[in-house]
N, C-alpha and C positions, 0 to 999 in steps of 0.2 A: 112915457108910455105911448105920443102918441108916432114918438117916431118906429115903435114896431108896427104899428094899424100901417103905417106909412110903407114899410118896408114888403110887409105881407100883399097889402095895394099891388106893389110892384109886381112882386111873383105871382100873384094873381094874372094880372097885365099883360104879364110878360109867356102867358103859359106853360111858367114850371112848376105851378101847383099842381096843374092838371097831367104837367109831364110825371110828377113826383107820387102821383093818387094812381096813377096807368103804372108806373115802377110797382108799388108795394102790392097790385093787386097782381102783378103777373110774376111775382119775385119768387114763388117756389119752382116755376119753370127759368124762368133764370139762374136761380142755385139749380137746379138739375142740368141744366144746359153745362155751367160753370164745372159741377165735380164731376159731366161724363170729359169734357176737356182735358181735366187736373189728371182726371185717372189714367189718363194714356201713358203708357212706357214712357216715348220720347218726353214727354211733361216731367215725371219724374224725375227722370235725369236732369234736365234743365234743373229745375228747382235743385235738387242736390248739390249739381255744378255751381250754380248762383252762390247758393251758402257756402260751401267751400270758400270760392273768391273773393266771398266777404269777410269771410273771416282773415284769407289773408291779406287779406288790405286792410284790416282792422290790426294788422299787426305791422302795419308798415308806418312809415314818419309820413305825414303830408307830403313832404317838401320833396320827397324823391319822385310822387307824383306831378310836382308841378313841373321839375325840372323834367320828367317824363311828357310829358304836354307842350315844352318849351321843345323839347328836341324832336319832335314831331312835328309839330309846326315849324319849326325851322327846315326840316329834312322836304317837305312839303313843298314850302316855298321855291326851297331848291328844285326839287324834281319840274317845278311848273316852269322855272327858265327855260328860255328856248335854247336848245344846242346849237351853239357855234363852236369855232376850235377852239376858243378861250376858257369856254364854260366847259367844253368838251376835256382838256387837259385838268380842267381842276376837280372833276368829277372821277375821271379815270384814273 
């Protein structure tokens, strides 16, 4: 037990109690802040888009992602070489 006193000390200490006591008292102007944001057209869409995307990647296999991320980073790689004719022909 007494390592919660210990832990609370801390936050104490550290002033994210008092950060956390200023959050809940100004938290209904922050949720109003937050749903005039949400409520915007372009928000909408995002969020819809978002889930979309998730959904289709929740339908995909990992692994074509990774190899997706290996062939970026390699294409990457690539593009940061410096051009000379060598890199030049193997590119073209």
């Amino acid at each position: 037990m007494l390592s919660v006193y210990d832990i609370l000390q801390e936050l104490q200490d550290r002033g994210v109690l008092e950060l956390a006591k200023g959050a809940l008292g100004s938290s209904e102007k922050v949720l109003k802040l937050l749903v005039d944001v949400a409520n915007k057209p372009e928000m909408i869409r995002g969020i819809r888009n978002m889930m979309i995307v998730a959904k289709i990647a929740n339908s995909l296999e990992p692994e074509l992602f990774e190899s997706l991320e290996r062939a970026v980073q390699e294409g990457l790689t690539e593009a940061r070489k410096p051009l000379g004719f060598g890199n030049w022909r193997k590119r073209y």
